[in-house]
C-alpha angles and dihedrals in degrees: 000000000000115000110221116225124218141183132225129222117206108188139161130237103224102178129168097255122041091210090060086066092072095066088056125129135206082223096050091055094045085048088045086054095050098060105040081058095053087043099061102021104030120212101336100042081053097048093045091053101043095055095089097000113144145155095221097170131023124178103188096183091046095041087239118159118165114177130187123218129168112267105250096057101041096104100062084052091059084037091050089037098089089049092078118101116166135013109217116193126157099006089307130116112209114193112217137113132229118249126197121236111168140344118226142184090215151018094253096049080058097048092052097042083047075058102055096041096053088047085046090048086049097050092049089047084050084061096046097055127133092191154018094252098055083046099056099047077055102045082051090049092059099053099046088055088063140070131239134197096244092051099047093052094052087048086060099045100046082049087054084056108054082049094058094052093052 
């Protein structure tokens, strides 16, 4: 049995608008793709990349895609990313563009990587702050995006326990 490898994209919707993020579909950005793929590499291009060629995750608040494409092929996807213009779902365009924020071997690498830049994003907006209100929602924002010990430790247990009623 030969275990197929694959590559996860992890990119960003940045549109215009930030109100046109929230019509987006899973199905509008893997159609988006598609073209863009057929667009800059034809038919073959098209057929290497749809073997395997998902959306497996899409924020549309957060702007979040991550796609999933075999190995091989997952440079023409980068390379075919910034041909994509618009996103059209329901009947709505949606002018934006993809851009790409990491490249992982896994779902979890991404994950992690998706961790360190919104920390990132919410250290920059702390500096960025008029006043103490705004800093301290912030401030929140940042620790609840992080683990602590203690918490770590209850999430185990309470997941011990569930084992032991079943």
């Amino acid at each position: 049995m030969v275990r197929f490898k694959n590559r996860y994209v992890l990119c960003e919707v940045v549109a215009e608008e930030p109100r046109g993020r929230h019509c987006i579909e899973d199905r509008a950005v893997a159609t988006a793709v598609r073209d863009a793929i057929a667009r800059a590499y034809g038919d073959y291009g098209l057929a290497c990349c749809s073997m395997s060629f998902t959306v497996k995750y899409l924020n549309a608040y957060t702007g979040t895609v991550l796609l999933r494409c075999r190995k091989d092929f997952h440079r023409l996807l980068c390379s075919a990313l910034p041909l994509v213009r618009q996103l059209e779902s329901r009947g709505l365009r949606c002018p934006c563009f993809l851009s790409t924020l990491h490249v992982g071997g896994t779902i979890r690498s991404c994950q992690k990587f998706l961790i360190q830049h919104n920390r990132r994003q919410l250290l920059t907006l702390l500096q960025n702050c008029t006043n103490e209100e705004e800093r301290q929602r912030i401030r929140q924002s940042v620790l609840s995006c992080s683990l602590t010990e203690g918490q770590s430790q209850s999430g185990d247990e309470e997941e011990e326990d569930d084992t032991e009623t079943d």
